[in-house]
C-alpha positions in Angstrom: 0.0 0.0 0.0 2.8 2.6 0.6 4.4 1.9 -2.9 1.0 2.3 -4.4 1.1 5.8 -2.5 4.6 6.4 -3.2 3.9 5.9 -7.1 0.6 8.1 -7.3 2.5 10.8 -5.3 5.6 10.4 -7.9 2.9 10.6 -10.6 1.2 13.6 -9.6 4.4 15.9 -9.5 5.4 14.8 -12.7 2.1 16.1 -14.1 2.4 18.8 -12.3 5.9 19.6 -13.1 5.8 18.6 -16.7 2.7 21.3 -17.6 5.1 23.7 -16.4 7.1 24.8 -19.3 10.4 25.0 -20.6 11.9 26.9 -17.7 12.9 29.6 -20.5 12.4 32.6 -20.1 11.8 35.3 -23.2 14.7 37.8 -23.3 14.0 41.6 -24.5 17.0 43.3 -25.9 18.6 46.3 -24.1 17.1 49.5 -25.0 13.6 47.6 -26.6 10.6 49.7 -26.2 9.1 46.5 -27.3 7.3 43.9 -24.9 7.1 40.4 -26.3 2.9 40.0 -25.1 2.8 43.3 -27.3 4.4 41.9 -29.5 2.7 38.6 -29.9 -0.6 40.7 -29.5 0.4 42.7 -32.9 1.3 39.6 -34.8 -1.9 37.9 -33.6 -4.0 40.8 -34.5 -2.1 41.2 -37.8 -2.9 37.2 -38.9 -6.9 37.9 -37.6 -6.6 40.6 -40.2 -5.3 38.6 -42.9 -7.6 35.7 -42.4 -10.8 38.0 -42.0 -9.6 39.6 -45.6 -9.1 36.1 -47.1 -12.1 34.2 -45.2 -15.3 32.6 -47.6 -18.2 32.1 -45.9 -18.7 29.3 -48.1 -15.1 27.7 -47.8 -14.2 29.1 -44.8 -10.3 29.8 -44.4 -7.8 26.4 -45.3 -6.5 23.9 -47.9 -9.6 21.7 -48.8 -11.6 23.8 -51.9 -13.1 21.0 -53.6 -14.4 18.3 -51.5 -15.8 15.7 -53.8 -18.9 14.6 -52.2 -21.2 12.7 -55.3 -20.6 9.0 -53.8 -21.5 7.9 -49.8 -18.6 6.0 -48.9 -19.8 3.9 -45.9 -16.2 2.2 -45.5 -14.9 5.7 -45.0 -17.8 6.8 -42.7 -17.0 3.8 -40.3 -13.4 4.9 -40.5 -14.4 8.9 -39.7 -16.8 7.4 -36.6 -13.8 5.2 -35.3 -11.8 8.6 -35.4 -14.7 10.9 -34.1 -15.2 8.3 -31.3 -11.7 9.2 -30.3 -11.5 12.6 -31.0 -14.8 14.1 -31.4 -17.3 12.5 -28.7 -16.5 13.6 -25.7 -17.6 17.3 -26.9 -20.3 16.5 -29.8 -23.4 14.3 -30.1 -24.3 13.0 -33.1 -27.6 13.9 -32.6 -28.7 18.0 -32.2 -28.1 17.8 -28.5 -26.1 20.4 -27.6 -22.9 18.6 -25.5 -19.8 21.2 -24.9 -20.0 21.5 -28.4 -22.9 21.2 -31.3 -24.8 18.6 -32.2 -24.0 17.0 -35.6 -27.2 16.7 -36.9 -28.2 18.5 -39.8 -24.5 20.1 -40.5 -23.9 18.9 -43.5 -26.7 20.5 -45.0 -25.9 23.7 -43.1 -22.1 23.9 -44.4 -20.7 23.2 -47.6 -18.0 20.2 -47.6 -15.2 22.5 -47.6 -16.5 24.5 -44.9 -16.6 21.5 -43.0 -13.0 20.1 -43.5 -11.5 23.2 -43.0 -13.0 24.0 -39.5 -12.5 20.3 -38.4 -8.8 20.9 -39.5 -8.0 24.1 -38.1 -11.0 25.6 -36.0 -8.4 28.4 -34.5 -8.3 31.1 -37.9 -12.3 30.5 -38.5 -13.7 30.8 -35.3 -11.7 34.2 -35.0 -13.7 35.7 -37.8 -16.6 34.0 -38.5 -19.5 35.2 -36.9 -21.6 32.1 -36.2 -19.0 30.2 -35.2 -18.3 33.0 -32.5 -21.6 33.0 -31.7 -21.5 28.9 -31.1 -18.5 30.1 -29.1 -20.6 32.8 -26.5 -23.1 29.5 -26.5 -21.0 26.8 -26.0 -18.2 28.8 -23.5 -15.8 26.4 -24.8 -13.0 26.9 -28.1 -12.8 24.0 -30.4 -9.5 22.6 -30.1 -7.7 21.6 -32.8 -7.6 18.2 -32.7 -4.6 17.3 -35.3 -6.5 16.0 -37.9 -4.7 14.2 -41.2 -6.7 15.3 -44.5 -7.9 11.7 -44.7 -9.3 11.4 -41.1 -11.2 14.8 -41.8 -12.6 13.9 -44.9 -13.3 10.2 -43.1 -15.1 12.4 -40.2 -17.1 14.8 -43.2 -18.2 11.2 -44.5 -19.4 10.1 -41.1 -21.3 13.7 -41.1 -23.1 12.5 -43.9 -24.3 9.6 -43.0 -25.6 10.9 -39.7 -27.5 13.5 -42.1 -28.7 10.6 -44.3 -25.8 10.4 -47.1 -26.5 6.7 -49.0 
C-alpha cells in the first residue's frame, strides 16, 4: 500500500511539473521599447486581419476547396466514426443535442464540404472571424481545439457527417 502511494504521489508531480514549461524565459533586448505580449498581441492581431480579408463564408479559411462529395462512402464513414469516437465525442453528439459542443445533426446541410474540412482541421483562424462560429463560441463557452487532424481522417469524419445527415 505505501508503494502504491509512493507511485501516485511520484505521478502527480510529474504532471504537475511537466505542464510547467520549458523553464525559459523570453529575453528583451537592451534598450527595446518593445514587450514580447505586445508583441505577440500585434502579430496575432495582424494574422486575424489577414484571415478575415481572405475568409469565404462558403469555404471558410484552409487547404480543402473541392471536396468531392457525389458517392456515400460507408467504409470511409465507419473509419471517420472510429476517429470521431476518439476525437470528437466527448464534446459532440451526433444527434442536435447540444454537449460542450454542437450537435452533428443536420450540418452537413448547413455547411458546404469545404467549410466542414477546413474547421475540423484548423477551427483556430475561422472561429476568429466568422461570426456564427463566435456565436456557437458565446453558447457553447468552450474553443474548439484543434484536434490534429490528417486530410484523410477529416474527410473520413465529413463522411461520417453525412451519414448521420442521411448520405447513401
Amino acid at each position: 500500500m505505501k508503494s502504491l502511494r509512493t507511485i501516485a504521489l511520484a505521478t502527480l508531480a510529474f504532471t504537475l511539473f511537466s505542464c510547467g514549461g520549458d523553464g525559459k524565459t523570453d529575453s528583451i533586448p537592451s534598450g527595446s521599447t518593445e514587450t514580447t505580449a505586445a508583441s505577440t498581441t500585434d502579430e496575432s492581431t495582424a494574422e486575424m486581419e489577414a484571415n478575415a480579408a481572405k475568409y469565404d463564408p462558403n469555404r471558410g479559411i484552409g487547404k480543402h476547396e473541392n471536396v468531392d462529395v457525389s458517392k456515400f462512402d460507408p467504409a470511409m464513414a465507419a473509419a471517420g466514426k472510429k476517429v470521431a469516437d476518439v476525437k470528437c465525442t466527448s464534446c459532440h453528439k451526433p444527434t442536435d443535442e447540444k454537449l460542450v459542443g454542437p450537435g452533428w445533426l443536420g450540418v452537413t446541410k448547413r455547411q458546404t464540404p469545404e467549410w466542414i474540412m477546413n474547421f475540423i482541421s484548423n477551427p483556430d483562424p475561422m472561429i476568429d472571424v466568422d461570426p456564427e462560429l463566435q456565436k456557437q463560441l458565446e453558447l457553447c463557452l468552450v474553443r474548439m481545439p484543434n484536434q490534429g487532424l490528417s486530410d484523410t481522417e477529416a474527410r473520413e469524419v465529413l463522411e461520417y457527417m453525412r451519414e448521420i445527415d442521411g448520405a447513401k
